[in-house]
C-alpha positions in Angstrom: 13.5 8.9 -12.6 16.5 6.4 -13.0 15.5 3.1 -14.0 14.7 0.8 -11.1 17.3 -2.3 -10.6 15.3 -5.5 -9.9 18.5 -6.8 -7.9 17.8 -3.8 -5.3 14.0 -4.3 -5.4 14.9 -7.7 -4.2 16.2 -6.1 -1.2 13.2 -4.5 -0.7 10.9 -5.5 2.4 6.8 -5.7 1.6 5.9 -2.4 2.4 8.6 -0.7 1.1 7.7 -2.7 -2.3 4.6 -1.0 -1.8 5.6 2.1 -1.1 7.8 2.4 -4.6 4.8 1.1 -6.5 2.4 3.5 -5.6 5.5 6.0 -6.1 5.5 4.8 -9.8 2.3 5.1 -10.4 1.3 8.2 -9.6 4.7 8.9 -11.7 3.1 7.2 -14.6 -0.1 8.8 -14.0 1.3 12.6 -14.1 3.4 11.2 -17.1 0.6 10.8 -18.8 -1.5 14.1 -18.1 1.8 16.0 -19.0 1.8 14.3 -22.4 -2.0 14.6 -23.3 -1.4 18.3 -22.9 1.6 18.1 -25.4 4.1 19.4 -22.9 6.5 16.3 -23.8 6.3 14.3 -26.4 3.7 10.9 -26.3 7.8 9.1 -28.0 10.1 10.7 -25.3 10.8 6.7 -23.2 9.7 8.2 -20.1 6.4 6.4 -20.1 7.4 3.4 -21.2 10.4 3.6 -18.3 8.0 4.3 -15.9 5.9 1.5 -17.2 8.4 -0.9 -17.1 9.5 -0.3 -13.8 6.1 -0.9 -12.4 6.4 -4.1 -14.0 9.6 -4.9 -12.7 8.4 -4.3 -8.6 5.0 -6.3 -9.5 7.0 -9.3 -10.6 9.1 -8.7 -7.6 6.1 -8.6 -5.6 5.0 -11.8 -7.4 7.7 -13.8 -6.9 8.0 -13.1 -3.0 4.7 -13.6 -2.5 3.4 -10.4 -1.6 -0.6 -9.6 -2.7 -0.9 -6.1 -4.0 
């Protein structure tokens, strides 16, 4: 997955802030299993992308008010 902008997650209404998070985290999450069985490597980016990007719609989520 492409890394998330934070101008267009600006853009984003409340549920569809939502929405992407759970997206991302249940990206993170099968990120995670995949790596644990050695099928990519624990150094590839991917989960610190995905990581990241969760961070990036929580703060977006922050600053518009919008509980979680």
């Amino acid at each position: 997955m492409p890394q998330v902008k934070t101008r267009a997650l600006r853009e984003l209404d409340p549920e569809q802030l939502r929405d992407r998070l759970f997206e991302l985290r249940g990206e993170l999450s099968k990120l995670k299993t995949t790596a644990a069985r050695g099928m990519i490597q624990k150094n590839s980016g991917k989960i610190r992308r995905a990581r990241k990007s969760i961070a990036r719609v929580l703060t977006v989520m922050k600053q518009k008010g919008v509980a979680e």
